[in-house]
N, C-alpha and C positions, 0 to 999 in steps of 0.2 A: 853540386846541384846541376842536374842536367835539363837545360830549354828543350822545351819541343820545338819537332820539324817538320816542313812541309817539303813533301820530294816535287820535284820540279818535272817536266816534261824530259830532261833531258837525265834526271836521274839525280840531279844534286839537290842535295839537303838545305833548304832554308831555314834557319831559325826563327821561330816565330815571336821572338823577341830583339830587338837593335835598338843600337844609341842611334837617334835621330841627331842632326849637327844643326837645321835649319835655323839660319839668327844668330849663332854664333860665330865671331872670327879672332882672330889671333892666337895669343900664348891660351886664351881663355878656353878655345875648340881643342886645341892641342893637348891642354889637362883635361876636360874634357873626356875624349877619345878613353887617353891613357889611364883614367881610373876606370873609365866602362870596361876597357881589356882588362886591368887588373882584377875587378869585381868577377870575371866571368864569361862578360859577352863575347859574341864570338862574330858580333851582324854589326856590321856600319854603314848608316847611310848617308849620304853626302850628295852635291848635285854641281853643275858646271855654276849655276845661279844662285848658291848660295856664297859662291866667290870665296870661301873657305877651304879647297879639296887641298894646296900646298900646306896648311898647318895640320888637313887631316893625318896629309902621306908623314909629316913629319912625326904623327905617334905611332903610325904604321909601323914608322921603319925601326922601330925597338923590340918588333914582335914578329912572329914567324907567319909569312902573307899567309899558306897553307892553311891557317888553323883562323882567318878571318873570311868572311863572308862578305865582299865589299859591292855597293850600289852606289851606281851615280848616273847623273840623268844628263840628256841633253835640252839646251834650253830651244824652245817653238821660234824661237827668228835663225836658227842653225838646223832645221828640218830637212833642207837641201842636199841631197844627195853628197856633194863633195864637203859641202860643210861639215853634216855627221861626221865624216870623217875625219874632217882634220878638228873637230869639237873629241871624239872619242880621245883622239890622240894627244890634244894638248890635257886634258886628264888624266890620261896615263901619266904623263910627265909628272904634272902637277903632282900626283897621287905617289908616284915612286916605284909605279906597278907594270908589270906586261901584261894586265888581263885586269877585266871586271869581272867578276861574278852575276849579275847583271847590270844591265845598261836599259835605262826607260827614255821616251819620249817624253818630258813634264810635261807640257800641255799639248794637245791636239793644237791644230794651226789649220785652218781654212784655205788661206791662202796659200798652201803649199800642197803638192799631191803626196796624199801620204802612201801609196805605192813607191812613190822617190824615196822617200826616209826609209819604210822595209827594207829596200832595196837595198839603201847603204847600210841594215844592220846586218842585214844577211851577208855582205862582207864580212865586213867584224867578226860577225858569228865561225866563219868557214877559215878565216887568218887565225882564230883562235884568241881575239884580240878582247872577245866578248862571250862567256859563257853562256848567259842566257839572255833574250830579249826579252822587254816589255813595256806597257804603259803606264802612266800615269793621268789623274782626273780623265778618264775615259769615260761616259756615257754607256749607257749597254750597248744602245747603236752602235755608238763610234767603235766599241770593244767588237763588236760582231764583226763591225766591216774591215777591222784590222784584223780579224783573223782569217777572213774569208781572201786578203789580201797575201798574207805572209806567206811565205815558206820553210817559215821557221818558227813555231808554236811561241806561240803571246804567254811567255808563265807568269806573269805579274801584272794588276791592275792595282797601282796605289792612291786610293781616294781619300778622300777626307771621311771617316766613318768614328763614331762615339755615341755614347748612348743617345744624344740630344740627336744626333741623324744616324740614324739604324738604319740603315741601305740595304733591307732583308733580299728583296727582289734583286739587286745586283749583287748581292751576298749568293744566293742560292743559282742564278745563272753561274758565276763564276764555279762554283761548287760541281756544277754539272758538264763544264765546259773543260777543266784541268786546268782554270788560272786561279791564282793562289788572289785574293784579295791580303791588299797589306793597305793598314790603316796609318793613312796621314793625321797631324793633329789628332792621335787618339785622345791626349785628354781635352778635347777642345779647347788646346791654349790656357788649361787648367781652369776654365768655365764651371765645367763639369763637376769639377771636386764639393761643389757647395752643393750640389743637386740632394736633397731631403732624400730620396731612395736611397742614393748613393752613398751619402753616411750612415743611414741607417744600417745598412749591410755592410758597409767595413765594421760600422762600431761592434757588431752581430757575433764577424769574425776578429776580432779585435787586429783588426788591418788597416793601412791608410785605405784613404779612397780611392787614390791612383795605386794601388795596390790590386783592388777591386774591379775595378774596369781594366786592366789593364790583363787579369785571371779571365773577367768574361769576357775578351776578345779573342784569348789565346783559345781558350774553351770553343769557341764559336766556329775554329780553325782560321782564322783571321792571326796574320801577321803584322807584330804593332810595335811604332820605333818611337817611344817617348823621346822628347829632348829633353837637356837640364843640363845645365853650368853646375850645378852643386853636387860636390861629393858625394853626401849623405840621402839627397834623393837618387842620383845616379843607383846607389847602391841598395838603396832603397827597392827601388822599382824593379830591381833583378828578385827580389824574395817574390817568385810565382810562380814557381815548379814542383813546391815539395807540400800545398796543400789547392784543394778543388772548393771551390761553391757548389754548394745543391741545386739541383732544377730547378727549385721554385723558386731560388732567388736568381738567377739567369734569366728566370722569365717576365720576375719585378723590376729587372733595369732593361730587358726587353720591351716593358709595357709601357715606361716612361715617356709620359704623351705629352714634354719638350721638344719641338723642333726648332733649331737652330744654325745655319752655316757660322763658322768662325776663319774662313777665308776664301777669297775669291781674287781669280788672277786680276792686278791693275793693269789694265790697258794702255796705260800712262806712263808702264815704268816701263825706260828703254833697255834694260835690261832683259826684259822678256821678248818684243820687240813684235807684236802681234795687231798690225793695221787692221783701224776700225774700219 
């Protein structure tokens, strides 16, 4: 079964489907990882603040880096020029790897100049240490002025996007700009899975519902990293390559007039470390 890809600014191939890790850690990330490579995938995504990336690198290391597509982000209180860098590099470590595949900023940060942060990816980028850059929960603003900043093309903006928030206008800027929209929390934290539309049209197709949404993300050309501890959903969630939904049912979980966020950065956690 072959995922679809989104070609990158720089020419590499994203899959448009990944194990998301976020919430998990230990032996449990680690199996994890290693049934998502067994089943198929070939995308992992991971971050400095998911405090997870050493039991990522340790399913890594049973498989051939080449044939993974690996993301990991820097956390907004390490936006600082020399920071970035030494945040990249203790992930490498962590991870087991000499390169990201990309590398995002998680949250914009105020308090720091984000020409400085560009700055230190365009390092990265030119050491070879970083194959692609990009954002994460970016604004359209904030995505414009980072691009208008960089000198080195922004190919990934990962937000929080599912049917209950259809981000069409930042969907269709992205679209027209060359960044690849990749969906955070696609199933809204598995919110979503009860939504009346939504089972209606798996039941249609006789598919789960994260089955479902997760076909009209890919369709959308949106890149979407479900999480899951469990086996049977990991494996699950990879069956969405080898059949399509119809227009008009793309357009009924399009129309879905639920609006909802299902995370928002804590300001409180010092983990992220972003003064009010």
């Amino acid at each position: 079964m072959s995922i679809p890809t989104r070609t990158l600014p720089s020419g590499d191939e994203m899959p448009q489907l990944g194990a998301g890790t976020w919430n998990i850690s230990g032996e449990t990330v680690t199996d994890a990882v290693r049934t998502a490579l067994d089943a198929g995938y070939t995308h992992v995504d991971t971050a400095e603040g998911y405090k997870n990336e050493a039991e990522v690198g340790a399913a890594l290391s049973e498989y051939d880096r080449e044939d993974v597509f690996l993301t990991s982000k820097v956390l907004p209180k390490n936006l600082h020029y020399e920071s970035v860098l030494e945040s990249c590099e203790a992930s490498l470590d962590r991870l087991g790897t000499d390169y990201l595949d990309l590398y995002l900023i998680h949250w914009p940060n105020p308090t720091i100049s984000l020409r400085e942060t560009l700055d230190a990816l365009e390092r990265l980028h030119e050491e070879g240490k970083v194959r692609n850059i990009g954002v994460s929960n970016f604004s359209k603003y904030q995505l414009t002025f980072a691009q208008k900043v960089s000198d080195v093309p922004i190919a990934v903006n990962q937000v929080e996007y599912h049917p209950w928030l259809n981000q069409d206008d930042l969907l269709a800027y992205c679209e027209d700009n060359d960044v690849v929209l990749t969906a955070a929390a696609p199933l809204a934290r598995t919110e979503v899975l009860d939504d009346p539309v939504v089972q209606d049209v798996a039941a249609s197709y006789e598919k789960t519902p994260a089955q479902v949404v997760l076909r009209w993300q890919i369709q959308k050309g949106v890149v979407t990293i479900p999480k899951s501890s469990t086996p049977a959903h990991i494996r699950s969630n990879f069956q969405v390559a080898d059949w399509e939904l119809d227009d008009q049912d793309v357009a009924r979980i399009d129309d879905i007039d639920t609006e909802k966020r299902v995370y928002m950065i804590d300001l409180d956690d010092e983990t992220y470390g972003i003064p009010r």
